[in-house]
C-alpha positions as CSV (number, residue, x, y, z in Angstrom):
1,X,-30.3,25.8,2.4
2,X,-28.2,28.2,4.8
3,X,-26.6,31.1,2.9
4,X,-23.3,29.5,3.6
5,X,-23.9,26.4,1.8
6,X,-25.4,28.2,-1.3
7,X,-22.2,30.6,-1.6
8,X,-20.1,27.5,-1.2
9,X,-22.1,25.6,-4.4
10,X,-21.9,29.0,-6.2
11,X,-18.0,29.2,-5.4
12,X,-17.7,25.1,-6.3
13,X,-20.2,25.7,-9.9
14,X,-17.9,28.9,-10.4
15,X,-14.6,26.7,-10.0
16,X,-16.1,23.8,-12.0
17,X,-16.5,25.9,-14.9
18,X,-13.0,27.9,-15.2
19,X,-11.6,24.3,-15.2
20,X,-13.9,23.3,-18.0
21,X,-13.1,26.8,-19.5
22,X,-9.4,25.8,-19.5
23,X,-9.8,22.2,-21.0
24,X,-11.8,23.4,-23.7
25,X,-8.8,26.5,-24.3
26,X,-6.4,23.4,-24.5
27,X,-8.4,21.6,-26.5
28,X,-8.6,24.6,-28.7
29,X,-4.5,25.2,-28.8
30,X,-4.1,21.5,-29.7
31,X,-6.2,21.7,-32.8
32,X,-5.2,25.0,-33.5
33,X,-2.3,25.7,-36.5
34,X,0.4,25.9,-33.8
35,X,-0.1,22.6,-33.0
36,X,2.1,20.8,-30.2
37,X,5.0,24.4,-30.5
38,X,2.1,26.6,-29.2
39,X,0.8,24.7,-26.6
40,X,2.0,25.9,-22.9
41,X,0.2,26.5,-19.8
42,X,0.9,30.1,-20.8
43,X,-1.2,30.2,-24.2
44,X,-3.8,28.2,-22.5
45,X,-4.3,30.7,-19.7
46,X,-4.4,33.3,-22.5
47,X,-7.1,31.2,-24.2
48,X,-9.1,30.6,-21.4
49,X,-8.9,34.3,-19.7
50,X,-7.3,33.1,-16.9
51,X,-4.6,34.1,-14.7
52,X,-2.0,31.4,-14.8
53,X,-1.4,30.4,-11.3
54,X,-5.2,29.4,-11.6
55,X,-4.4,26.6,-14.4
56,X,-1.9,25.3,-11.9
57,X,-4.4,25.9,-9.1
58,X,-7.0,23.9,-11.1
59,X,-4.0,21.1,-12.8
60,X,-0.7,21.3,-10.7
61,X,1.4,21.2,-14.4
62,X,0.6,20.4,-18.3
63,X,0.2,16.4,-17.3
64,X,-2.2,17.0,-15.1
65,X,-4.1,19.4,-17.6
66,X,-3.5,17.1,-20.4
67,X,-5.3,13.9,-18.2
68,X,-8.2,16.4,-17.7
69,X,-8.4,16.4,-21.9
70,X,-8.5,13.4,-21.7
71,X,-11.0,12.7,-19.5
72,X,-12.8,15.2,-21.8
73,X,-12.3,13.3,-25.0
74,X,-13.0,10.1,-23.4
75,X,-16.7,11.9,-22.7
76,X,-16.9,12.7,-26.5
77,X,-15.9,9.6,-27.9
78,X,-18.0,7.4,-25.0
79,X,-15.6,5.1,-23.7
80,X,-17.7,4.4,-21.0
81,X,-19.3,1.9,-23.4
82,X,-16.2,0.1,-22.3
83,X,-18.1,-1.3,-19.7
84,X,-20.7,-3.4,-22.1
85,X,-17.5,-5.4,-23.5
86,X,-17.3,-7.8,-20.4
87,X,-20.9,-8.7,-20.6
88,X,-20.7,-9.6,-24.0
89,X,-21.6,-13.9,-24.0
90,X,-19.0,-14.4,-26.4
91,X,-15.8,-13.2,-25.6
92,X,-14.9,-12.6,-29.2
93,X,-18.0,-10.4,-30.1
94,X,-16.4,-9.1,-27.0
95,X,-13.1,-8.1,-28.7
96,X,-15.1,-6.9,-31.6
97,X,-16.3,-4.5,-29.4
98,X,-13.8,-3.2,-27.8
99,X,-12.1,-2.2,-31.5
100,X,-15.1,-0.6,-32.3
101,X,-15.4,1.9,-28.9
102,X,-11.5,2.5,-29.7
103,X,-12.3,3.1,-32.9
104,X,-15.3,5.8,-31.7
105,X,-12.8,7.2,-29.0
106,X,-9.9,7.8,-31.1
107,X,-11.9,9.5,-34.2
108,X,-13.9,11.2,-31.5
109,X,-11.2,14.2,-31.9
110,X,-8.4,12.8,-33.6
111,X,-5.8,15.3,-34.5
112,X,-6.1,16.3,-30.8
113,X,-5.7,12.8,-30.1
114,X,-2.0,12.5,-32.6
115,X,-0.7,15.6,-30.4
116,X,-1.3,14.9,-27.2
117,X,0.4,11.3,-28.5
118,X,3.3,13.5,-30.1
119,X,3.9,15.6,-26.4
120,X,4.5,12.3,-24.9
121,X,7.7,12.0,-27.4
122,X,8.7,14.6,-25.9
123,X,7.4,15.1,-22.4
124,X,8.3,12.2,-20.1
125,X,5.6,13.1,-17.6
126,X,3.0,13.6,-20.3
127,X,3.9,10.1,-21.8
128,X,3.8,8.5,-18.1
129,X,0.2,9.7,-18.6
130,X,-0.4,8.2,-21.8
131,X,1.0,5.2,-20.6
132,X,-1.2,4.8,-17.8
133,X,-4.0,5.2,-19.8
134,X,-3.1,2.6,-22.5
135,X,-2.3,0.2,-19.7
136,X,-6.3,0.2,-19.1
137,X,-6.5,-1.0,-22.9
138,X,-4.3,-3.9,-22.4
139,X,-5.7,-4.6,-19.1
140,X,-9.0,-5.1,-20.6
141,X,-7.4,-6.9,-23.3
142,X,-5.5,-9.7,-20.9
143,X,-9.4,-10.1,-19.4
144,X,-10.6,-11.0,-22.8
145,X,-8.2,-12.9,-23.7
146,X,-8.8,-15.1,-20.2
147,X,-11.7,-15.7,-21.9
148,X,-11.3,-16.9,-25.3
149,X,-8.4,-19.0,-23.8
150,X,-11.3,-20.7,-21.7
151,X,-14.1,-20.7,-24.3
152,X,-11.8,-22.2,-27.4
153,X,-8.4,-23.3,-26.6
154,X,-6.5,-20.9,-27.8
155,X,-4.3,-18.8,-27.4
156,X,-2.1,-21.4,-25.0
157,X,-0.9,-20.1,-22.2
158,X,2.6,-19.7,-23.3
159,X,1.7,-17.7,-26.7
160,X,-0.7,-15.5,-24.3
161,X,1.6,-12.5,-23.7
162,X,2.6,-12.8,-27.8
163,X,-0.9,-12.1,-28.5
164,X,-1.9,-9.7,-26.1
165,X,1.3,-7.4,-27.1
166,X,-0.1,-7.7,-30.7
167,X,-3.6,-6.8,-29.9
168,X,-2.5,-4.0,-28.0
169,X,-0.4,-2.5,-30.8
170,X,-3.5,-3.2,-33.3
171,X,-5.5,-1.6,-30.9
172,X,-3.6,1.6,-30.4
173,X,-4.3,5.3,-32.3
174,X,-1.0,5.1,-34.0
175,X,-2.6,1.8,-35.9
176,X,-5.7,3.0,-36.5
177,X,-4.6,6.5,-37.3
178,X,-2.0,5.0,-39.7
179,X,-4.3,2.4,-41.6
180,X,-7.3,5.1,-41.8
181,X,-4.8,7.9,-43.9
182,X,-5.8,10.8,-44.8
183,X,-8.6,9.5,-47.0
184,X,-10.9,7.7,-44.0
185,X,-12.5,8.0,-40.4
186,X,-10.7,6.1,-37.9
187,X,-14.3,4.5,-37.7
188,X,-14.2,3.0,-41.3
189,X,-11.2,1.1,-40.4
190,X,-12.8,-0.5,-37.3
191,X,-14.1,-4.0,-39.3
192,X,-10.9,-4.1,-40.6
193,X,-9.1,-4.0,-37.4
194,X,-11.7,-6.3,-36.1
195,X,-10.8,-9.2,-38.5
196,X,-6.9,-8.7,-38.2
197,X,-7.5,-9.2,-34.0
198,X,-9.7,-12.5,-34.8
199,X,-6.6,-13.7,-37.2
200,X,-3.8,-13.4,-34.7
201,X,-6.4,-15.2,-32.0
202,X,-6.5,-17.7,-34.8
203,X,-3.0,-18.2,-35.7
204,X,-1.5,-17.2,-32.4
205,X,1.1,-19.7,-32.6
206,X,3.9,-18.2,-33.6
207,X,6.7,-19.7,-35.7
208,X,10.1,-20.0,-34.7
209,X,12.5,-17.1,-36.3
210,X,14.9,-18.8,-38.4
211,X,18.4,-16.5,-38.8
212,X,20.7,-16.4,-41.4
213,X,24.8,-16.0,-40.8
214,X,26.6,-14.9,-43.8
């Protein structure tokens, strides 16, 4: 290796770890006290001993930090497992599946999880982010429910988009946040989750909305 390569992998190891420096400072901020009202670039340059043009060197602005976290807790709570849902036989132990790496991402850190969600509110470019990333979910949601349509009938095609939107809203952290409490891991709610998907598979008909005039 020429001394010019070497100094360029020390400068690119060096750079690689400020920016994981920084995520974890964010990280750190979100689950702090302060919550969501003491999280700026600022107080995360502070955290991570860095100057703060180098968080926008490293991020370009708090979305692009905040997709970095995610990318982070997606690590922790292995959603790469993801994967291993389409090559499930059965389409439906496939869906089981699916609730169950949610479940494992969402509890990996969840109150890190209910503030990024609670920036979005707020933060139009943060909850473009968010967006984009439960898009993926329903994406992989439309694919499975292809599936079952093929394997067993149902859901028919015009009830499809009905039971995807539900399955996505099921599927989400507010849901699983919200059922679990205070009292449980996201995790324990997982079966729970799971049998509430196969019902709506099972009754994905939906019934005409009678309205009442005074």
């Amino acid at each position: 290796m020429s001394p010019r390569s070497y100094q360029l992998g020390q400068r690119q190891a060096a750079i690689a770890q400020t920016r994981e420096r920084i995520v974890a400072a964010a990280r750190e901020l979100l689950n702090a006290e302060s919550g969501v009202a003491g999280f700026t670039l600022d107080t995360v340059a502070r955290q991570a001993g860095v100057a703060r043009m180098t968080v926008y060197y490293q991020f370009g602005s708090k979305a692009g930090l905040l997709e970095a976290l995610f990318d982070h807790l997606a690590s922790r709570g292995h959603i790469e497992r993801l994967r291993h849902v389409f090559e499930q036989p059965d389409p439906l132990d496939g869906l089981d599946m699916l609730v169950s790496v949610f479940a494992d991402f969402w509890d990996a850190d969840r109150l890190v999880m209910r503030r990024i969600r609670a920036l979005a509110a707020i933060d139009p470019e943060v909850d473009k982010g968010v967006r984009s990333r439960d898009g993926r979910r329903r994406h992989a949601l439309e694919v499975l429910v292809e599936r079952i349509a093929k394997t067993s009938g149902k859901p028919l095609s015009r009830h499809r988009s009905d039971v995807i939107d539900l399955l996505h809203a099921i599927t989400s952290f507010e849901t699983f946040d919200t059922t679990a409490g205070g009292e449980r891991s996201i995790r324990a709610v997982a079966p729970l989750i799971q049998r509430l998907a196969r019902s709506i598979l099972e009754t994905s008909a939906p019934k005409r909305v009678r309205t009442w005039r005074r």
